[in-house]
C-alpha positions in Angstrom: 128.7 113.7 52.8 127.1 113.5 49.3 125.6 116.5 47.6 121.9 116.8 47.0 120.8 118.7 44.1 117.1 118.7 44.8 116.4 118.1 41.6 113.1 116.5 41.1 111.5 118.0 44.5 112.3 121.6 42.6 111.4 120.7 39.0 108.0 119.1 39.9 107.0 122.7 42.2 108.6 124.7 39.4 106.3 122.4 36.5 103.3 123.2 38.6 103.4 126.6 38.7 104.8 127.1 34.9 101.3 125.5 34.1 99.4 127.5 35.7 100.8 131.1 34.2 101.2 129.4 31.0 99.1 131.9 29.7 100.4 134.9 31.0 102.6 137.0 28.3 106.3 137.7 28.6 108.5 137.0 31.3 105.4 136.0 33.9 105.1 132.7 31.9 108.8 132.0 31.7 110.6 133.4 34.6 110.4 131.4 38.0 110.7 134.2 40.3 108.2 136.3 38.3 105.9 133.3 37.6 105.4 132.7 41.2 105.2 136.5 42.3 102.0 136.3 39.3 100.7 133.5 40.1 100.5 134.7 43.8 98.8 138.2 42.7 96.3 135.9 40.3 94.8 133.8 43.4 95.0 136.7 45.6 92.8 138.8 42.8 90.4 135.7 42.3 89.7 135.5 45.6 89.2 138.7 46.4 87.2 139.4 43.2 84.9 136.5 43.9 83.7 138.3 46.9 82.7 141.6 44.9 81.2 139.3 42.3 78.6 138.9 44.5 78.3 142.2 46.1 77.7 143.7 42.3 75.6 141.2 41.0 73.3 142.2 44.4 73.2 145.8 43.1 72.6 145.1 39.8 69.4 143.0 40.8 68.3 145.8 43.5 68.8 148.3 41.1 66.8 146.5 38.2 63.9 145.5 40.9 63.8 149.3 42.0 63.9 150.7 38.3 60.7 148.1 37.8 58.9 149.0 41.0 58.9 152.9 40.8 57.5 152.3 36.4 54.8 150.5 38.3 53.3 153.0 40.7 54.2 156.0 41.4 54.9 156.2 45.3 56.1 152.7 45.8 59.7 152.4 46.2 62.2 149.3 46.5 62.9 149.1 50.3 58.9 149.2 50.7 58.5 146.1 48.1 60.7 144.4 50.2 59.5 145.1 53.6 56.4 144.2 52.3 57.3 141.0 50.9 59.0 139.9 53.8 55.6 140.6 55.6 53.4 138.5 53.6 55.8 135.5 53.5 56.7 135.4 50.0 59.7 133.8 49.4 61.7 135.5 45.9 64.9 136.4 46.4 66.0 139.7 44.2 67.6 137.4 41.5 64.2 135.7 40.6 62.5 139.3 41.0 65.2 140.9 38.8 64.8 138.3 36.1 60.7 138.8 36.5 61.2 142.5 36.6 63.2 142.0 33.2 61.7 139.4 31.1 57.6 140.0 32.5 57.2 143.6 34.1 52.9 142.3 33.9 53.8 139.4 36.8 55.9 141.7 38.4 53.0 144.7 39.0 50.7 140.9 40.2 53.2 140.7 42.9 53.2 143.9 43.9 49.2 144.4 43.7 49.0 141.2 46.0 51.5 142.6 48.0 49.9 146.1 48.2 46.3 144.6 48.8 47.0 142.3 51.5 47.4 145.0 53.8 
């Protein structure tokens, strides 16, 4: 029985995952065992980091919103802005009111006022 090397099946795996920890310093780019454990712990990091984007970004805007809210009146907090947007059926999510809360803090005390005075 002939020998089989394996050699293109091998090279071709080994090529695909050189390019992708091309950037990575020292051994991690040139090492195969190493290069694969990296690449591994990369992918495993993006994808659990891409998760806990989200969640922060979240914060980030329900902090801002709060920070805006409470400059605006004095005992009106965030989980009371949104309860009461919720109730009169407007639809911002906390990214638009974050960025409306940033760039225009005038529209921002609007909203609340309507919100406020509808009930």
């Amino acid at each position: 029985m002939t020998r089989i090397t394996r050699g293109f099946v091998a090279r071709r795996r080994r090529t695909k995952v050189r390019l992708f920890a091309s950037t990575f310093r020292g051994g991690h780019s040139k090492l195969t065992r190493s290069t694969i454990q990296q690449t591994r712990r990369a992918l495993v990091s993006a994808h659990r980091d891409r998760g806990r984007q989200k969640r922060d970004f979240r914060s980030l805007w329900i902090t801002r919103i709060n920070a805006a809210i409470r400059k605006i009146g004095v005992f009106y907090n965030y989980s009371r802005s949104i309860h009461d947007l919720y109730k009169s059926q407007l639809l911002l999510n906390r990214k638009i009111l974050s960025q409306i809360a940033i760039s225009n803090t005038n529209c921002l005390s609007m909203i609340s006022n309507k919100i406020l005075f509808n009930f």
